[in-house]
N, C-alpha and C positions, 0 to 999 in steps of 0.2 A: 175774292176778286176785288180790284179797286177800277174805280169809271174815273177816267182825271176828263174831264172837260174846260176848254178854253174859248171867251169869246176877244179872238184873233183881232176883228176890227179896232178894238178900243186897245189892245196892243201900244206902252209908248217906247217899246225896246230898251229899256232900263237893264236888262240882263240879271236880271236876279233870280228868275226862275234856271236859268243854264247853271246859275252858283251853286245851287243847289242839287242839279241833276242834271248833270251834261249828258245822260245817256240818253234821257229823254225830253231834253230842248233844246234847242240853237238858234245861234242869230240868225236872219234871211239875210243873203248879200244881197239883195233885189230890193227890198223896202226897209228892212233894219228893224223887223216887227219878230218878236220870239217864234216860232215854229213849233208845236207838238208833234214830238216824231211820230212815224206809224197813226195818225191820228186821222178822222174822215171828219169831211164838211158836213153837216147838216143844219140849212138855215141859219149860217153866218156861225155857229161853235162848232166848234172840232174837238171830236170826244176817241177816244182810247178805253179797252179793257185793258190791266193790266195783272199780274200778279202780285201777291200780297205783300213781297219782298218788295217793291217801290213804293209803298205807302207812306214812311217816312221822308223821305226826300220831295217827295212829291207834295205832303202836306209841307212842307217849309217852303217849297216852289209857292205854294197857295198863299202862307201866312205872307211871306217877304212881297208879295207884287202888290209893287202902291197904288191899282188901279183896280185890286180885287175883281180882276175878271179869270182867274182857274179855281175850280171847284173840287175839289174829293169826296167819292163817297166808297165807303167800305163796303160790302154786302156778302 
């Protein structure tokens, strides 16, 4: 299983996390901050389990955001 967490507020919508995984991010047409699909709030980050098959795209979602706010942890 992989946990991808994101904290949403520091968001500057740069789109480099969708480059990498459009299945699992999108722009918001409402504020233009990236989106973690299927993801829940807790305490301002929004975190996802996913399967082991996203963990690459997902760490390049992490590596490319120039504000280093999405996490990966494998387990």
């Amino acid at each position: 299983m992989v946990r991808i967490t994101q904290l949403r507020a520091k968001c500057i919508g740069c789109n480099a996390c969708v480059e990498a995984d459009k299945y699992r991010w999108r722009i918001s047409k409402k504020d233009g901050k990236c989106t973690l699909i299927g993801g829940k709030e807790k305490k301002g980050w929004f975190s996802i389990l996913v399967d082991d098959h996203e963990y690459d795209s997902n760490l390049l979602a992490s590596q490319h955001c120039p504000v280093n706010i999405i996490k990966i942890e494998k387990f």
